[in-house]
MARFI-114309 format. One line per field, with one value per residue (C-alpha): x, y, z; residue number from 1. Coordinates in nm, 2 decimals, m for minus. Layout:
! MARFI-114309
x	X, ... .
y	Y, ... .
z	Z, ... .
num	NUM, ... .
***
This chain:
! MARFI-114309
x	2.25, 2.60, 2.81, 2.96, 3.29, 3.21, 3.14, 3.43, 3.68, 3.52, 3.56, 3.93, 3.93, 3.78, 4.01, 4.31, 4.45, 4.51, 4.39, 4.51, 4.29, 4.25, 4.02, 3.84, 3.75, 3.34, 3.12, 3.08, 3.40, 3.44, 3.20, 3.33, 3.66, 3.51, 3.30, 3.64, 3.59, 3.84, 4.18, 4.32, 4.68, 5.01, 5.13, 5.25, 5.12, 4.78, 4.63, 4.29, 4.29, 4.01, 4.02, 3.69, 3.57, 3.23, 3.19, 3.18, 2.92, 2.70, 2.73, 2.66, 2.35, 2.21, 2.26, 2.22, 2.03, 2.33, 2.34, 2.60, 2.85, 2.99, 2.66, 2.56, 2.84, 2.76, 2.37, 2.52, 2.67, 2.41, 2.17, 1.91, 1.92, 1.59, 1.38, 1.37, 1.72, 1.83, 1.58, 1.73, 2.10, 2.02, 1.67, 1.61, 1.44, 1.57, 1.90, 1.97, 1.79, 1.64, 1.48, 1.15, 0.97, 1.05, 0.89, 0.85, 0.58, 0.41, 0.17, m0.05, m0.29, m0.45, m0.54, m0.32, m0.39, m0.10, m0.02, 0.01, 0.15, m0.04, m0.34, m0.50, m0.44, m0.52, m0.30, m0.48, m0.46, m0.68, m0.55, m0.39, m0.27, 0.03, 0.03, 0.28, 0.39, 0.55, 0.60, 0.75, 0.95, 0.54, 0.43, 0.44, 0.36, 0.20, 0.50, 0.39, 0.43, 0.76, 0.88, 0.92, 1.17, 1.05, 1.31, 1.09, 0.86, 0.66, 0.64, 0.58, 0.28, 0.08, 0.21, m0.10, m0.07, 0.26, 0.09, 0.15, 0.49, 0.44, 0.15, 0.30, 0.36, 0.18, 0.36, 0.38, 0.58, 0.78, 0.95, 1.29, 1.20, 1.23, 1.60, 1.65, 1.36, 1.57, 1.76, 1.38, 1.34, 1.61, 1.60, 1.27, 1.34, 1.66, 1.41, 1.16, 1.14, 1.01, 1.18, 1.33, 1.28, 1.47, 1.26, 1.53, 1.65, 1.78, 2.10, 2.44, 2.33, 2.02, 2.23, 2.47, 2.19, 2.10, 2.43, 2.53, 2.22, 2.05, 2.20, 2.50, 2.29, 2.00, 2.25, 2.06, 1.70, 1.74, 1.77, 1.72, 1.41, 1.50, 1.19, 1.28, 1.28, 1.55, 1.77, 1.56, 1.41, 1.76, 1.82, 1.50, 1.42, 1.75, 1.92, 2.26, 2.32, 2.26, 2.47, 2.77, 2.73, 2.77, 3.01, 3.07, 3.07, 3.09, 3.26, 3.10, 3.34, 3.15, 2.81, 2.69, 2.35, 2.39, 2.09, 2.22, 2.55, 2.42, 2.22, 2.55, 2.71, 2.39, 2.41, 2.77, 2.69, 2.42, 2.58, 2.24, 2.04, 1.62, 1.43, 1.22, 0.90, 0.92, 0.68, 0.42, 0.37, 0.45, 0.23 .
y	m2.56, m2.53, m2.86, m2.86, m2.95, m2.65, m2.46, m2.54, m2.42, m2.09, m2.05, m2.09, m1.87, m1.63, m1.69, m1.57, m1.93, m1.99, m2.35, m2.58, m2.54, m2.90, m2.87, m2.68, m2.80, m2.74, m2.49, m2.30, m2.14, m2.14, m1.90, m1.69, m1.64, m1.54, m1.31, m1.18, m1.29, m1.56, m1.55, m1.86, m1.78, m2.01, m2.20, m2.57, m2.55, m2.36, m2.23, m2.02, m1.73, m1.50, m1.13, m1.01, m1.05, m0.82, m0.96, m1.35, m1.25, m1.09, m1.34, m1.60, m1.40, m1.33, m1.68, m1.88, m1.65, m1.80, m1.50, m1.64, m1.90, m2.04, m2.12, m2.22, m2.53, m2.59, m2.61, m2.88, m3.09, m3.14, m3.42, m3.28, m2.89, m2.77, m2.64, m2.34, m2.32, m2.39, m2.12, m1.87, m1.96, m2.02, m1.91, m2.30, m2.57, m2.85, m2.82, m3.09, m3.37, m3.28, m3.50, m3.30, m3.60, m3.82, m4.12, m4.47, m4.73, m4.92, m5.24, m5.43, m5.76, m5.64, m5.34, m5.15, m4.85, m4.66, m4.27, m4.01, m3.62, m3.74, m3.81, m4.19, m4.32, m4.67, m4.91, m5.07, m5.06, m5.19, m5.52, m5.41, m5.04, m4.96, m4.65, m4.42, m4.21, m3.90, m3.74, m4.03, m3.83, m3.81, m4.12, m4.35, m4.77, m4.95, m5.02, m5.43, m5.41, m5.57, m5.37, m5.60, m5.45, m5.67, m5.66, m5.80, m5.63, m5.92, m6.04, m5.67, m5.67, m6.00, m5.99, m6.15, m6.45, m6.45, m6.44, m6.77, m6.68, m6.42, m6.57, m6.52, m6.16, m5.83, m5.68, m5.36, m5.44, m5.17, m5.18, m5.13, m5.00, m4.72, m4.75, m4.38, m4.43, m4.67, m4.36, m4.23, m4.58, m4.64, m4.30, m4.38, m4.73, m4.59, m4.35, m4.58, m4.87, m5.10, m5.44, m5.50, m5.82, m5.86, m6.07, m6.11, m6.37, m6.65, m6.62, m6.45, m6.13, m6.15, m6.16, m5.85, m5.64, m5.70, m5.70, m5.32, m5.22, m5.26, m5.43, m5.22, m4.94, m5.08, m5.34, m5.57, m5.42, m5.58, m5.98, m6.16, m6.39, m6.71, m7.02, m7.31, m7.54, m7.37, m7.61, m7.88, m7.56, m7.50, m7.87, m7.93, m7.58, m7.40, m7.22, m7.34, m7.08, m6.79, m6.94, m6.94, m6.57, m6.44, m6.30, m6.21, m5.84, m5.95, m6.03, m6.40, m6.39, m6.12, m6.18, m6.18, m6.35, m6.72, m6.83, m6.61, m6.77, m7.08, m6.99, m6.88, m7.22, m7.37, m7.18, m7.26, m7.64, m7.70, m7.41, m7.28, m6.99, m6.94, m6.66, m6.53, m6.47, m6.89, m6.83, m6.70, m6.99, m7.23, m7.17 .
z	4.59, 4.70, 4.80, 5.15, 4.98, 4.74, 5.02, 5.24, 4.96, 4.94, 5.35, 5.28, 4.96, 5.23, 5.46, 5.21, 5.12, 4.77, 4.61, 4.38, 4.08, 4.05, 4.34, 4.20, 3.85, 3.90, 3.65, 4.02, 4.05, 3.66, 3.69, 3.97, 3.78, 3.43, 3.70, 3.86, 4.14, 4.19, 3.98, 3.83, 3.78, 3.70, 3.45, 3.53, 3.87, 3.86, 4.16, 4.22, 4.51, 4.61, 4.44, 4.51, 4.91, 4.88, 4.52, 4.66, 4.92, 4.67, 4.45, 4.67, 4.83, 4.50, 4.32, 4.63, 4.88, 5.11, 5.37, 5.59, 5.45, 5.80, 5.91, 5.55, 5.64, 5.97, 5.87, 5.58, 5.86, 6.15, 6.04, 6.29, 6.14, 6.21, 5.82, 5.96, 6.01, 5.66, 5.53, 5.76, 5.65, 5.25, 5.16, 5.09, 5.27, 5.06, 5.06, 5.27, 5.40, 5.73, 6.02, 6.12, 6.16, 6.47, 6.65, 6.59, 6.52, 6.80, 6.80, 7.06, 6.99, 7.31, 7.43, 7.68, 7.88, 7.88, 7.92, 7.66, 7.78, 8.10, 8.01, 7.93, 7.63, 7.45, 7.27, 7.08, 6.69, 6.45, 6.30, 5.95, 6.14, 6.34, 6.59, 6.55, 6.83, 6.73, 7.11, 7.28, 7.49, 7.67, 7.60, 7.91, 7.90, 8.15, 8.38, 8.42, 8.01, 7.81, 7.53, 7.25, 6.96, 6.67, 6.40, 6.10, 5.94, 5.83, 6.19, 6.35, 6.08, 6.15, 6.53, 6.68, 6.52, 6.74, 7.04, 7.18, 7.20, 7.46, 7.60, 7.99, 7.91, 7.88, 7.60, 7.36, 7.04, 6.84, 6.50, 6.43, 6.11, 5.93, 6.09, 6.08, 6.37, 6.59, 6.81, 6.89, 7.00, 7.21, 7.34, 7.46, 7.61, 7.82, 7.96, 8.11, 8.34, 8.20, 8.09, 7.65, 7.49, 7.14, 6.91, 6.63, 6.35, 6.53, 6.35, 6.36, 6.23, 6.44, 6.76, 6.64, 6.60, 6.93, 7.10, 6.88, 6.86, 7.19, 7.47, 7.52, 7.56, 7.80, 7.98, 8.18, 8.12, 7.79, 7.71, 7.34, 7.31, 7.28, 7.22, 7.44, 7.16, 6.93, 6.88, 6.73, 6.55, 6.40, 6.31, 6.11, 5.96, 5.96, 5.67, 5.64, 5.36, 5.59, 5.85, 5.57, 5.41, 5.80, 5.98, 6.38, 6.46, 6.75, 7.09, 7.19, 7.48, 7.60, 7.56, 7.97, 7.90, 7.92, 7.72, 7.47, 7.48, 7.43, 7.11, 7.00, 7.06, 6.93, 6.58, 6.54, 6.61, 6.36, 6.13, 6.02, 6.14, 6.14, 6.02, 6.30, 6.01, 6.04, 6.39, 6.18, 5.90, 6.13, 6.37 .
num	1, 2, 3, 4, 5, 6, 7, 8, 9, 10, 11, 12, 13, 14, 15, 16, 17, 18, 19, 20, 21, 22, 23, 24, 25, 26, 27, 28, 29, 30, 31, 32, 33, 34, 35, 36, 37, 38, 39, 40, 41, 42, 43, 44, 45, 46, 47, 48, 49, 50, 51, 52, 53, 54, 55, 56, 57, 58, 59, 60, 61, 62, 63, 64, 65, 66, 67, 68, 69, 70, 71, 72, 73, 74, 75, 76, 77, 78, 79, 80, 81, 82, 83, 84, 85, 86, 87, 88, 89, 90, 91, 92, 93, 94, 95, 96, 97, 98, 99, 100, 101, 102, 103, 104, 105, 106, 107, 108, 109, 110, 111, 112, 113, 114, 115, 116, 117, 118, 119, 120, 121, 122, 123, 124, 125, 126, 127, 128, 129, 130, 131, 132, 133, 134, 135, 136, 137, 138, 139, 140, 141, 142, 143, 144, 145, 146, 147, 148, 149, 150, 151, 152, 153, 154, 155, 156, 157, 158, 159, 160, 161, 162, 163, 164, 165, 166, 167, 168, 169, 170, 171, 172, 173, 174, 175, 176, 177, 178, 179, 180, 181, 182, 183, 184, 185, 186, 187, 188, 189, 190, 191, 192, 193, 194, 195, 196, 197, 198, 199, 200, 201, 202, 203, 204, 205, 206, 207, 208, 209, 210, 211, 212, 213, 214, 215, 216, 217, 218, 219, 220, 221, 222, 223, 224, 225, 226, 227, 228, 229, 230, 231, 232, 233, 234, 235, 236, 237, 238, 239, 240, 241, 242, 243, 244, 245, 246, 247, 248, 249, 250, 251, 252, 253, 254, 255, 256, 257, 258, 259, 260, 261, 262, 263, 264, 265, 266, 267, 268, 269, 270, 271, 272, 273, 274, 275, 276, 277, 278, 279, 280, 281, 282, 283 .
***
């Protein structure tokens, strides 16, 4: 495999520019000059050009099976390039990491008749087992259902012994994990109707995930869970160490969701912050 830096160089060797050889100090182009390919010439100042065009593209289709070195880069630099794209361009379908596999996990402690490419389909998994839905883009909730993004694993894991936190909703939990997921996720949410409820740490962090991560995308479809009894929560089971190691990414001037606001004020008051995993042991 050829580095995209690597690469790069060799589109402007291609291009007639002429390098500094202490950009190139790799066994790669070592290799091309003992070849004759490249020319390392100077004597203070040492600087490598292109001599051999054809020879290059040989070498590289040979060595490499790299039949196309522009595309080659451009393959390097899109995080969604298709397998099949890479093997067209260099022969290889590891040469980069490449996202074939989309979707996101999804949970229920009751079972919900939603819609799947237009047909009926069931939520309801089996209580140690997560769905996952690969073709979200056809997946379709029932549209009296929240959309809980649980931000835990722990929590997304044992989820119905969270019910009576939720007990005046009819809700379909998803994972914000693996977090290479979380665009599937959110592409999926902005897409439907239905209402997002952020069940986070109940901390500084917690709230800047929510506020980055979420809310600015889904605007008012989306508010931050919030237990009515949080502030005697934070003053007798609150971390103050997590409150201390964390730091704003955030504007609190411009968080538009009151209750939110005054978790804010709350967390800065009692300086601690609760990990959202304390519903399940405490329950």
């Amino acid at each position: 495999m050829i580095s995209n830096r690597s690469a790069k160089i060799l589109q402007e060797l291609l291009q007639g520019k002429t390098m500094p050889a202490s950009s190139v100090k790799l066994a790669l182009f070592e290799t091309l000059i003992t070849e004759g390919i490249l020319l390392k010439k100077g004597r203070i100042k040492k600087t490598i050009q292109l001599l051999d065009p054809k020879g290059l593209h040989v070498y590289l289709k040979n060595q490499y099976q790299i039949n196309d070195l522009e595309a080659y880069i451009k393959a390097l630099e899109d995080k969604d390039s298709l397998r099949a794209t890479l093997v067209k361009v260099a022969g290889d379908s590891k040469i980069k990491r490449t996202r074939t596999f989309k979707g996101f996990l999804i949970n229920s402690y009751d079972p919900l008749e939603a819609t799947l490419n237009k047909r009926p389909f069931l939520v309801n998994p089996s209580p140690g087992s997560f769905l996952f839905m690969y073709d979200f883009q056809i997946f379709i909730p029932p549209v009296d259902s929240t959309i809980i993004g649980v931000e835990n694993s722990e929590n997304f894991r044992f989820i119905e012994k969270q019910a009576y936190l939720f007990k005046d909703l009819k809700p379909i939990f998803v994972s914000r994990y693996p977090q290479n997921q979380s665009k599937d996720m959110l592409q999926w949410l902005q897409s439907i109707p239905n209402k997002y409820l952020h069940f986070g740490d109940f901390d500084i962090a917690g709230i800047g995930i929510y506020l980055n991560e979420y809310k600015k995308h889904l605007q008012e479809k989306a508010t931050f869970f919030i237990p009515p009894n949080i502030d005697q929560l934070l003053e007798d089971y609150g971390d103050r160490h997590r409150f201390d190691i964390q730091k704003e990414n955030f504007n609190p001037n411009a968080i538009c969701e009151k209750k939110l606001f005054q978790l804010f004020k709350t967390i800065q008051q009692h300086k601690k912050g609760l990990d959202q995993e304390f519903f399940i042991k405490n329950h």
